[in-house]
N, C-alpha and C positions, 0 to 999 in steps of 0.2 A: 234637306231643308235646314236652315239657320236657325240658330237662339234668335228668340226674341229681343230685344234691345229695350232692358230695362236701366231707367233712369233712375239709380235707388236712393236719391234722396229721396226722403218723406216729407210730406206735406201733412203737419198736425191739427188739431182743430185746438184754437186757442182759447174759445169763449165759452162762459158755461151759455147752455140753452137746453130748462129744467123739463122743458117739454120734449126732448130728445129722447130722456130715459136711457137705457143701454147703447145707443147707438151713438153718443155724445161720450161717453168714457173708451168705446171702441175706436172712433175716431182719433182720438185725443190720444190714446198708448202706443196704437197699432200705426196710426195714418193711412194714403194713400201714395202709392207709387207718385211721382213727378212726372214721369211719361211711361209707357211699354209700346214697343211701336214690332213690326215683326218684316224682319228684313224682306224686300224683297214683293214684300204684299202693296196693290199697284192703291186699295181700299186706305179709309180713315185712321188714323192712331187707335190698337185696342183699349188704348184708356189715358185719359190727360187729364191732370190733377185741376181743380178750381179751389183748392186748399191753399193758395200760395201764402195769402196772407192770415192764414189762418183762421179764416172766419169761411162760415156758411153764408152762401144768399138765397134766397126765397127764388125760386124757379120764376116767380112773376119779377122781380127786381132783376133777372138774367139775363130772362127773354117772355115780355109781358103779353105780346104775339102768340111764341108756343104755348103759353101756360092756358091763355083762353081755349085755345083749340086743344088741348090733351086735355084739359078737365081735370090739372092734376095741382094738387097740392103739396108743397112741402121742396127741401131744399136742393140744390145742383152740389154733387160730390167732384163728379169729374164728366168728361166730357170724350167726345169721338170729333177729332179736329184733321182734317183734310193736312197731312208731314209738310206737303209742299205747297201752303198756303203762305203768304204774304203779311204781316202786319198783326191787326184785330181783326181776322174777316170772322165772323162767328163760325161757332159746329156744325157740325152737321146732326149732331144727335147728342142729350144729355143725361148721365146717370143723377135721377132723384130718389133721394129719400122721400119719400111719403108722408107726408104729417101724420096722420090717423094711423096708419097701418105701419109703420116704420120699414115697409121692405121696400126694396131698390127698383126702380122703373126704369126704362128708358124710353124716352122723349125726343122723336123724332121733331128736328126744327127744321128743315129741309121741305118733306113734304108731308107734314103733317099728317103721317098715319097714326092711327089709335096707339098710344103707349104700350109697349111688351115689357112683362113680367120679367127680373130679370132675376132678385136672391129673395128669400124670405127677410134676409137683413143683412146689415152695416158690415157686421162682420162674417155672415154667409157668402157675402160678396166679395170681402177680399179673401175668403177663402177659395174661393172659386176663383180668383185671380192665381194665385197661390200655385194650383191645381194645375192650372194652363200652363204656368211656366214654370212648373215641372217637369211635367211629360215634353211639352214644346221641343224643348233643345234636346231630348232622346236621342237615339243613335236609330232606334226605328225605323219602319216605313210610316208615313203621312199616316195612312188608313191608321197602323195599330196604336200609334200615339192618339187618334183622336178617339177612338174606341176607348182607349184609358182614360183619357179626360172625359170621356160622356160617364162611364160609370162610375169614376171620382166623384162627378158632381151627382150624379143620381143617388146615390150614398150619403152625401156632406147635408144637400138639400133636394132632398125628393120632388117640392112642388117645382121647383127649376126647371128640370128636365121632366114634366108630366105633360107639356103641351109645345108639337113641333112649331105655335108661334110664340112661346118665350124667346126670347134674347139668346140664352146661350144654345140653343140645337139650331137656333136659326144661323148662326156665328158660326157654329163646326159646320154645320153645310157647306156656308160660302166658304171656307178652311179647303174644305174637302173638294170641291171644286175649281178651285186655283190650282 
């Protein structure tokens, strides 16, 4: 299996927004990748930056549709975007920050299933980005790279991996079944 195909410019966050707390200075040093997409995979982009111009939007100012239906508040970081889509067609699904709780969600806009849990936080998350595409482009077999990455991220952020419908055990499945 291939490296992932990361895009490494950074997308920073430009503006203060006091109600962010740490995940507003995480953004802003660290950033988020531009794209990661993983060769070869027939699924969405593992993560497309909505950093571009350096501002956050409110999940309702995104996509005002999914935000009534997930019940969820608070801002779009990056996004899961169909490689071989066309134009502006919207995601398929979007990582939010959480207002109230600051950890990372994802927001199914497609078919509106209930949001999955995906970091404890801003920068839980891209640590677990991090994590991925380390082991990813391994010399390994599939299985043992993702066995690494499952207990990377069990380790970094415990609640992640505590339930098979969070985001990232749901993510190795589909991995592990490709």
């Amino acid at each position: 299996m291939m490296r992932a195909v990361v895009v490494t410019e950074r997308h920073r966050l430009r503006e203060k927004l006091p109600d962010l707390g740490n995940a507003a200075r995480t953004l802003a040093l660290r950033g988020v990748p531009r794209e990661v997409r993983i060769p070869g995979w027939t699924g969405p982009t593992f993560f497309s930056s909505e950093l571009a111009d350096g501002r956050l939007r409110t999940l309702e100012q995104f996509a005002s549709g999914g935000a009534e239906t997930a019940g969820v508040t608070g801002w779009v970081i990056g996004s899961m975007r169909d490689p071989m889509s066309w134009g502006d067609e919207p995601p398929a699904a979007v990582f939010v920050l959480e207002r109230v709780s600051g950890r990372v969600l994802l927001v199914d806009l497609e078919q509106g299933q209930r949001p999955a849990f995906v970091s404890s936080s801003a920068g839980l998350f891209l640590d677990a980005i991090d994590v991925f595409l380390q082991w990813w482009g391994a010399e390994e077999p599939v299985a043992q790279r993702l066995k690494r990455i499952r207990t990377d991220l069990a380790r970094i952020d415990p609640p992640a991996m505590a339930s098979p419908a969070n985001h990232w055990p749901q993510w190795l499945d589909d991995l592990n079944e490709s």
